[in-house]
MARKOL-423767 format. One record per atom (N, C-alpha, C): x, y, z; residue number from 0; residue in one letter. Coordinates in Angstrom, 2 decimals. Example, Ala and Ser with C-alpha at 12.3 -4.5 7.8 and 13.67 -1.06 7.14 Angstrom:
2
+---------+---------+---------+-----+---------+
|      px |      py |      pz | num | residuo |
+---------+---------+---------+-----+---------+
|   13.19 |   -5.69 |    7.80 |   0 |       A |
|   12.30 |   -4.50 |    7.80 |   0 |       A |
|   13.20 |   -3.30 |    7.80 |   0 |       A |
|   12.85 |   -2.25 |    7.08 |   1 |       S |
|   13.67 |   -1.06 |    7.14 |   1 |       S |
|   12.90 |    0.03 |    7.87 |   1 |       S |
+---------+---------+---------+-----+---------+
***
This chain:
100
+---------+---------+---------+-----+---------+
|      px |      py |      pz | num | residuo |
+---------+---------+---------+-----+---------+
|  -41.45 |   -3.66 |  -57.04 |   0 |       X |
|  -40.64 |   -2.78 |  -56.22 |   0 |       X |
|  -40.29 |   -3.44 |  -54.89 |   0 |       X |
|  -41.26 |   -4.21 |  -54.12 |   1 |       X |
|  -40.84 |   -4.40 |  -52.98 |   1 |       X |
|  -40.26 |   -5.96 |  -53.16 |   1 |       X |
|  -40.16 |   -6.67 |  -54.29 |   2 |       X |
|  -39.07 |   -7.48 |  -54.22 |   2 |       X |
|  -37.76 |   -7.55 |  -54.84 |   2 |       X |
|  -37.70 |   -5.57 |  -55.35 |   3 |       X |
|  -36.56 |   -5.65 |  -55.56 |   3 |       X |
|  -35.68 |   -5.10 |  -54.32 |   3 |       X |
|  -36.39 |   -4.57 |  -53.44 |   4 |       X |
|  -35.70 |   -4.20 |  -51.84 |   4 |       X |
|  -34.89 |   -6.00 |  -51.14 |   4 |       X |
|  -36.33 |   -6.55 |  -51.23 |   5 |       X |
|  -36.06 |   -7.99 |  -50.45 |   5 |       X |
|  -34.77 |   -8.16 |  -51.15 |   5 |       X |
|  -34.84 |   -8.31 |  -52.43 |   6 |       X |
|  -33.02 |   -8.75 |  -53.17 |   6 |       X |
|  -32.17 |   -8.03 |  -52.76 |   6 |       X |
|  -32.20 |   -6.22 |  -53.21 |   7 |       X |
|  -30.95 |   -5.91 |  -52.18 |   7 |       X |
|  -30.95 |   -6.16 |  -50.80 |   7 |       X |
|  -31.92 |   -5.91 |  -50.06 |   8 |       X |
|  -31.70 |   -6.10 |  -48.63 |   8 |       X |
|  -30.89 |   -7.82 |  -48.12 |   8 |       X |
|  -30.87 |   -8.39 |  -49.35 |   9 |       X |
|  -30.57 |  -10.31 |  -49.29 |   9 |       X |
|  -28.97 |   -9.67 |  -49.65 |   9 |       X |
|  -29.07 |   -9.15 |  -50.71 |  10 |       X |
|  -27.58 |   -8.79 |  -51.28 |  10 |       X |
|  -26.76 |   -7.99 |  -50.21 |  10 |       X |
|  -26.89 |   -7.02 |  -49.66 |  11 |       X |
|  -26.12 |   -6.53 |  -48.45 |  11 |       X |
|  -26.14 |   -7.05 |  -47.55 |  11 |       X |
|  -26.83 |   -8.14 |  -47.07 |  12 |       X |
|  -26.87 |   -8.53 |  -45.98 |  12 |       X |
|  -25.66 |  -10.05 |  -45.88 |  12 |       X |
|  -25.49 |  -10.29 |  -47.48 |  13 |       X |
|  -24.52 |  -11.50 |  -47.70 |  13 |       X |
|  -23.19 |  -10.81 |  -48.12 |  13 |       X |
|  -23.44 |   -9.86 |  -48.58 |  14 |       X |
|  -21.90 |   -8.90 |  -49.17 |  14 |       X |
|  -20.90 |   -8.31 |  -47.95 |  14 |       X |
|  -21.62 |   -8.07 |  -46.85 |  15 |       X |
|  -21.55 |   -7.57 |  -45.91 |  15 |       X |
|  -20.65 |   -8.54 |  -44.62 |  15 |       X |
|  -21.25 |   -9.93 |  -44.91 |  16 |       X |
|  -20.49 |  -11.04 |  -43.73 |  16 |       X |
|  -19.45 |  -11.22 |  -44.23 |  16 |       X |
|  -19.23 |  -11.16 |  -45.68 |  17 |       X |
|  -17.85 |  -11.78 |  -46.45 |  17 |       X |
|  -16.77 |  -10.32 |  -46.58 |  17 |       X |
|  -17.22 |   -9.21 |  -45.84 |  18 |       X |
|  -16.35 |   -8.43 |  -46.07 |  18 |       X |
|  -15.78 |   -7.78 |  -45.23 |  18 |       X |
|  -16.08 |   -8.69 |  -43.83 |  19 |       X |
|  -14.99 |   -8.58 |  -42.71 |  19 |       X |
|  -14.39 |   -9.79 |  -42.91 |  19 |       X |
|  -14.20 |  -10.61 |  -43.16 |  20 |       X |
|  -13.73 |  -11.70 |  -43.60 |  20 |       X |
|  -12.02 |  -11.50 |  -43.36 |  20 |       X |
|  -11.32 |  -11.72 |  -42.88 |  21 |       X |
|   -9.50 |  -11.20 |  -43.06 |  21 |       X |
|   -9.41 |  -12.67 |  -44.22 |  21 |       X |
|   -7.83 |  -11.58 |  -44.66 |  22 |       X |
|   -7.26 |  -11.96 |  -46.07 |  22 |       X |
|   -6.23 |  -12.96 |  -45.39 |  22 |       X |
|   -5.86 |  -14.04 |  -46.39 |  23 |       X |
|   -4.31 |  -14.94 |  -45.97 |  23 |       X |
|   -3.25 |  -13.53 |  -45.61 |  23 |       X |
|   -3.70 |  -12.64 |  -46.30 |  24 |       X |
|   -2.53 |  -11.87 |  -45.90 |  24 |       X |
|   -2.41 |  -11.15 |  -44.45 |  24 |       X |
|   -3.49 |  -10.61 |  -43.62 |  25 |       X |
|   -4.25 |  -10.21 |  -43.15 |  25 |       X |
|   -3.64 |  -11.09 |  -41.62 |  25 |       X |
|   -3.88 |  -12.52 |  -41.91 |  26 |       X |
|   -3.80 |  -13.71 |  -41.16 |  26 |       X |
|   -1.94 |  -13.69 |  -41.25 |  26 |       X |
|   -1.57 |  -13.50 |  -41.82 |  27 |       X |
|   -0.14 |  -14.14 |  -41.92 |  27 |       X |
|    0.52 |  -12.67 |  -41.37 |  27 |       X |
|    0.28 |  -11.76 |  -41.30 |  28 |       X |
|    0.77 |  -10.34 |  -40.54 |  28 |       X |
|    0.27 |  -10.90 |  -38.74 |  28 |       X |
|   -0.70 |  -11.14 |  -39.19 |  29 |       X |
|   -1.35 |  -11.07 |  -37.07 |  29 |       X |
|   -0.33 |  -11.99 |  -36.74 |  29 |       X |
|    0.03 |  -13.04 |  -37.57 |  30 |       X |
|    0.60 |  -13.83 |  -36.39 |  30 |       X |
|    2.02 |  -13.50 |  -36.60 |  30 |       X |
|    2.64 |  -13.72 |  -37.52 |  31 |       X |
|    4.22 |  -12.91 |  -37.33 |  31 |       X |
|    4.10 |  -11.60 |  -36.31 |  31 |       X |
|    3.20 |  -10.44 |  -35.94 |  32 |       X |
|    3.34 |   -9.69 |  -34.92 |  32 |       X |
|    3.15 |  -10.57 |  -33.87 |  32 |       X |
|    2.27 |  -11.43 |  -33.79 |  33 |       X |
|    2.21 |  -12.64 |  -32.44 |  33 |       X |
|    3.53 |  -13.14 |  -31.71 |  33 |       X |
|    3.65 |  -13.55 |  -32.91 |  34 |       X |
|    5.20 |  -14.11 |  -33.03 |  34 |       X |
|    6.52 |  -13.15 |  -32.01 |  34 |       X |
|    7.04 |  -12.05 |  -32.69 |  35 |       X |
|    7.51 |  -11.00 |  -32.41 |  35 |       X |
|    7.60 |  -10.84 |  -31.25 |  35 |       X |
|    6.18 |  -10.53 |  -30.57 |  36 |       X |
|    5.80 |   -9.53 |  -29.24 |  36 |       X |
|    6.07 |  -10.85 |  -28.78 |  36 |       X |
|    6.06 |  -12.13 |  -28.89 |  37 |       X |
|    5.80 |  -13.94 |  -28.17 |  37 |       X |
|    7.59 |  -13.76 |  -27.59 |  37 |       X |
|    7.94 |  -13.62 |  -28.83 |  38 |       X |
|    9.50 |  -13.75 |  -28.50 |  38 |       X |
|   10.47 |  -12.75 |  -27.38 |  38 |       X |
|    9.95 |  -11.58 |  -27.92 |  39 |       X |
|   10.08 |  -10.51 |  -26.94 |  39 |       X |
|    9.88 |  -10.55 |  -25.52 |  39 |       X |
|    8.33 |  -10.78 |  -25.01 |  40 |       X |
|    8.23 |  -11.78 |  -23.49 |  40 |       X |
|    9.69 |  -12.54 |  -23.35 |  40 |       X |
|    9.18 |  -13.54 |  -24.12 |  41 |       X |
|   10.34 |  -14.46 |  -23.91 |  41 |       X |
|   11.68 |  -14.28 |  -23.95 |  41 |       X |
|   12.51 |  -13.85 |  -24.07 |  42 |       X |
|   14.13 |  -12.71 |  -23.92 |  42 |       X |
|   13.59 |  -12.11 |  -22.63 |  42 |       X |
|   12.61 |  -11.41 |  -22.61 |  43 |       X |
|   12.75 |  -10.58 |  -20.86 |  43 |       X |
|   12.31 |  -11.78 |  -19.71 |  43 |       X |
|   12.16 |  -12.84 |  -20.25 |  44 |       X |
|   11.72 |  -14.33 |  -19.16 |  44 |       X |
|   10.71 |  -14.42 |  -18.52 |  44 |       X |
|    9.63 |  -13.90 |  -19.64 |  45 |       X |
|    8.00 |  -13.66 |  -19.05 |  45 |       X |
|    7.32 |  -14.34 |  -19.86 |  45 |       X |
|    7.54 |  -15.13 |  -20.90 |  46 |       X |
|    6.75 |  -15.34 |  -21.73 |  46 |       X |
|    5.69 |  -16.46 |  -20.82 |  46 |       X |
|    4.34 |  -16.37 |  -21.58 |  47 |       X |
|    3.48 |  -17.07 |  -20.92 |  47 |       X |
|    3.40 |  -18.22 |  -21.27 |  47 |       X |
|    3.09 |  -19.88 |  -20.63 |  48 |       X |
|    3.58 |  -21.06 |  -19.96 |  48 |       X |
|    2.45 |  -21.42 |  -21.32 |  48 |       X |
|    0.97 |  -21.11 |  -21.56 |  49 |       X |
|    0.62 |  -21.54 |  -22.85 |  49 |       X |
|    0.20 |  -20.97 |  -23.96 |  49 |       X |
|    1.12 |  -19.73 |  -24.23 |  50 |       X |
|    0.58 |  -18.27 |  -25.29 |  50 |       X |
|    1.05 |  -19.59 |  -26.49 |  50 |       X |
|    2.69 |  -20.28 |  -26.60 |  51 |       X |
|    2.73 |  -20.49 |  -27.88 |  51 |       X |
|    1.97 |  -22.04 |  -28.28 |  51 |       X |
|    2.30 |  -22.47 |  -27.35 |  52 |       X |
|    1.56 |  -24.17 |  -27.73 |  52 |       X |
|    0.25 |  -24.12 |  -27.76 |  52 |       X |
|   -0.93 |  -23.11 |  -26.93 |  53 |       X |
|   -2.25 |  -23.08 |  -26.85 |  53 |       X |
|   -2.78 |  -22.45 |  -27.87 |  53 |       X |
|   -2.31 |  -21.08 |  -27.99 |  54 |       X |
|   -2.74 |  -20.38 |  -28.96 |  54 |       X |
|   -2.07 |  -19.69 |  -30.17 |  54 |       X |
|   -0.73 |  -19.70 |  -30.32 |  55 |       X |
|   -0.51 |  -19.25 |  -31.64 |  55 |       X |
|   -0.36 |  -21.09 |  -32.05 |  55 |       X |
|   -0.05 |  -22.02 |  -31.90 |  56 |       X |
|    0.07 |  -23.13 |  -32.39 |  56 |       X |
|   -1.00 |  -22.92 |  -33.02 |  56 |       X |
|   -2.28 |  -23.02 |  -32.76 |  57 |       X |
|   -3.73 |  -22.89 |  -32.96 |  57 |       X |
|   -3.93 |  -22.20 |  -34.01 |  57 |       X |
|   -3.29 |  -21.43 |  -33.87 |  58 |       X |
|   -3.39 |  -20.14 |  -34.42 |  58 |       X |
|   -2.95 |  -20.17 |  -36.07 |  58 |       X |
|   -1.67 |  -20.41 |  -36.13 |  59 |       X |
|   -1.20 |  -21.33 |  -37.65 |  59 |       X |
|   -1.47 |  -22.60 |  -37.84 |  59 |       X |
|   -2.31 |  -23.60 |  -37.00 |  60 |       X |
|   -2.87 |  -24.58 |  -37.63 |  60 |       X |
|   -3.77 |  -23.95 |  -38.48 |  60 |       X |
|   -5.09 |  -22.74 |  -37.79 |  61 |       X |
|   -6.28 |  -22.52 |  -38.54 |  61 |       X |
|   -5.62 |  -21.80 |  -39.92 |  61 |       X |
|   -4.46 |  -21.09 |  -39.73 |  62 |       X |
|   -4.01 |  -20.45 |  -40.94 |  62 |       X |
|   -3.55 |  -21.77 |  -42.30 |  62 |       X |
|   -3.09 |  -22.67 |  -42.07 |  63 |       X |
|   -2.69 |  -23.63 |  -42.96 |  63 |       X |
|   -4.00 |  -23.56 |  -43.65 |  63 |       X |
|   -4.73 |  -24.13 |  -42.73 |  64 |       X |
|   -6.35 |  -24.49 |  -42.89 |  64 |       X |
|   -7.13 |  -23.85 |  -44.15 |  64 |       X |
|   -6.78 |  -22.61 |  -44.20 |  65 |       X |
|   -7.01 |  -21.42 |  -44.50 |  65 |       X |
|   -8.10 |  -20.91 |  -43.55 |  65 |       X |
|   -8.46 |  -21.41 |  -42.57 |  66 |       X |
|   -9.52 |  -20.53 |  -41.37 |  66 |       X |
|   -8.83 |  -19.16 |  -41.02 |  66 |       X |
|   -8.86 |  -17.95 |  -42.16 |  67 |       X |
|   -8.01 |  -16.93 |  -41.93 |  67 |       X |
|   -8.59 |  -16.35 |  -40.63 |  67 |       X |
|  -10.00 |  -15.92 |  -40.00 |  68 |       X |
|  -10.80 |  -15.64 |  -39.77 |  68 |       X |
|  -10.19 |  -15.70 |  -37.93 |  68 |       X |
|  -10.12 |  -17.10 |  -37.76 |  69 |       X |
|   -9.93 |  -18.18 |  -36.39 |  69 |       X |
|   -8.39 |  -17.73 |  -36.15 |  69 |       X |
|   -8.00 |  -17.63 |  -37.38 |  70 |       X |
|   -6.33 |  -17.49 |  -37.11 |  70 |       X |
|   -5.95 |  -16.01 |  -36.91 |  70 |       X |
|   -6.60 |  -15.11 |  -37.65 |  71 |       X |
|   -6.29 |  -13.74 |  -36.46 |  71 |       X |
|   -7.12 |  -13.64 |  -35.06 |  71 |       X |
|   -8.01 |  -13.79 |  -34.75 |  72 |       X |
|   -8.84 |  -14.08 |  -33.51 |  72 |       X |
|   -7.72 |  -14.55 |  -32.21 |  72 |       X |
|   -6.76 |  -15.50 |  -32.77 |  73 |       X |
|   -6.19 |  -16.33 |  -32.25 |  73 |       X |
|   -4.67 |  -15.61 |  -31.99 |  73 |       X |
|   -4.28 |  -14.97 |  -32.87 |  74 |       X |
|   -2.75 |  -14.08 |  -33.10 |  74 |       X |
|   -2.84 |  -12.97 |  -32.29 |  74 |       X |
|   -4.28 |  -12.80 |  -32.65 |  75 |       X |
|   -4.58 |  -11.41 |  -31.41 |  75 |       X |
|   -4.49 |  -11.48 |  -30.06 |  75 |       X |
|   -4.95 |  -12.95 |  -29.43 |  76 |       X |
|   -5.10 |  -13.31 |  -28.51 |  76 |       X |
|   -3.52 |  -13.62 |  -28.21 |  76 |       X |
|   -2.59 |  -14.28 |  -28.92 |  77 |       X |
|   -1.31 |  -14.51 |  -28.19 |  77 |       X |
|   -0.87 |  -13.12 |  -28.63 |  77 |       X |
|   -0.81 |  -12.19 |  -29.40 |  78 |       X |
|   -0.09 |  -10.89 |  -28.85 |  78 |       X |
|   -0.48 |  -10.53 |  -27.67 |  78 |       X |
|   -1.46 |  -10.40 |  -26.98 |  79 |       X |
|   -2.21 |   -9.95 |  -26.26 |  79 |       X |
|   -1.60 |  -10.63 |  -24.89 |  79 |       X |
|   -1.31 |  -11.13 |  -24.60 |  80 |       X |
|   -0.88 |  -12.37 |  -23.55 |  80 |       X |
|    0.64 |  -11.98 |  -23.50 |  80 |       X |
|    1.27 |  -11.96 |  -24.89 |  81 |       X |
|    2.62 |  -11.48 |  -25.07 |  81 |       X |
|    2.50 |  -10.20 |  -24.40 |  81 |       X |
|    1.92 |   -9.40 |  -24.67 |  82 |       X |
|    2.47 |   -7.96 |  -24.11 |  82 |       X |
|    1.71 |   -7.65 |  -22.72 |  82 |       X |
|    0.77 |   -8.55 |  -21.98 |  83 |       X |
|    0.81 |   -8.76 |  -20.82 |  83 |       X |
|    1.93 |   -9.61 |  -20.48 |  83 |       X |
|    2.64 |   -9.98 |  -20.86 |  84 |       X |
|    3.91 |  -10.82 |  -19.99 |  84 |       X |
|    4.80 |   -9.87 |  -20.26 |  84 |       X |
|    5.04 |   -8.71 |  -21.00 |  85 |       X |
|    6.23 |   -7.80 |  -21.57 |  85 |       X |
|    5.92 |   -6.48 |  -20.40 |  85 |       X |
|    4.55 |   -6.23 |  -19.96 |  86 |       X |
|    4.59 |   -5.52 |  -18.74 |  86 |       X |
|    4.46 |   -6.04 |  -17.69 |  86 |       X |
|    4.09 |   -7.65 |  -17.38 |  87 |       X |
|    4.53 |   -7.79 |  -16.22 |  87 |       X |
|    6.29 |   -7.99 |  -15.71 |  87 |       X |
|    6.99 |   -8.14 |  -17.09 |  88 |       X |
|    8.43 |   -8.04 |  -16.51 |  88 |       X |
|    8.69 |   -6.30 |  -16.40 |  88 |       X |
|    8.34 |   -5.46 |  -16.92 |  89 |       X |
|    8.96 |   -4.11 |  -16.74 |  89 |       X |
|    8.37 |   -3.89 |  -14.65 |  89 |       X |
|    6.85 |   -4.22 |  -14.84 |  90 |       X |
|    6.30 |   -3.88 |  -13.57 |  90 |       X |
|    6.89 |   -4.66 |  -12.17 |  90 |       X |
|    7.41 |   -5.65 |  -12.28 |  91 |       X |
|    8.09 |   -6.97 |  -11.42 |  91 |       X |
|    9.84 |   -7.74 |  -11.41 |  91 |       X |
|   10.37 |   -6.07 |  -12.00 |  92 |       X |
|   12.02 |   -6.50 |  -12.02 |  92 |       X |
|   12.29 |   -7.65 |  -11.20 |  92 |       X |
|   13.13 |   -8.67 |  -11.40 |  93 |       X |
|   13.98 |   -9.59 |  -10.25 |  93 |       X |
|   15.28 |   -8.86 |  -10.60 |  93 |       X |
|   15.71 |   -8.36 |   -8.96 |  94 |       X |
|   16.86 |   -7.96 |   -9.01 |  94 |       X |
|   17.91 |   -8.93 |   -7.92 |  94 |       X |
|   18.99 |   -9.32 |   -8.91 |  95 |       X |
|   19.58 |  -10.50 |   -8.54 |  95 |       X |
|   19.27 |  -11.83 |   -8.61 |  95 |       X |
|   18.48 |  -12.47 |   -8.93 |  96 |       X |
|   18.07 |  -13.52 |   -8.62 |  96 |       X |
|   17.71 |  -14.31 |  -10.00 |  96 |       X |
|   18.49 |  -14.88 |  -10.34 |  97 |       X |
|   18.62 |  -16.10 |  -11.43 |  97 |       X |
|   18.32 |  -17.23 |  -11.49 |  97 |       X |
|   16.90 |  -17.14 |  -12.50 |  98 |       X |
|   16.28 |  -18.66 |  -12.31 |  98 |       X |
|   16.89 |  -19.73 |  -13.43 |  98 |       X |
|   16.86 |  -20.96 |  -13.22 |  99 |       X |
|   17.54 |  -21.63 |  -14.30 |  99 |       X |
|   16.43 |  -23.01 |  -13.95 |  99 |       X |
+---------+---------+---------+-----+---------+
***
């Protein structure tokens, strides 16, 4: 009896890490929304200086990889950056003033 606990308690305890695990699919949604909200900044002229080269780059390297795991971690993190740059343009209008 008590080494059939130790087995389940072994069995949920390994069933359990692999089932937060994100799917290729899972991974390939986070970052197309990355993407999206990335671009969006970017049209209102906020996008942040290393959301796409630091971290969504990163971000679909680990996805090639298949590091699905690293690669939403990472999509989350450049949405996240994206839509802090999407309210700092609503909160910080430039009125008149055209940068080039």
């Amino acid at each position: 009896m008590k080494k059939l606990a130790i087995v389940a308690s072994l069995a949920l305890a390994l069933g359990t890490s692999s089932a937060f695990a994100a799917t290729q699919q899972e991974a390939a949604h986070a970052i197309l929304e990355a993407v999206k909200m990335n671009n969006k900044a970017d049209s209102l002229g906020f996008e942040w200086r290393d959301t796409y080269k630091k971290v969504l780059g990163p971000a679909k390297q680990a996805y090639h990889k298949g590091e699905y795991d690293k690669a939403v971690e990472m999509a989350n993190k450049a949405k996240a950056e994206a839509e802090l740059g999407i309210q700092q343009a609503e909160s910080q209008p430039v009125v008149g003033l055209r940068m080039n």
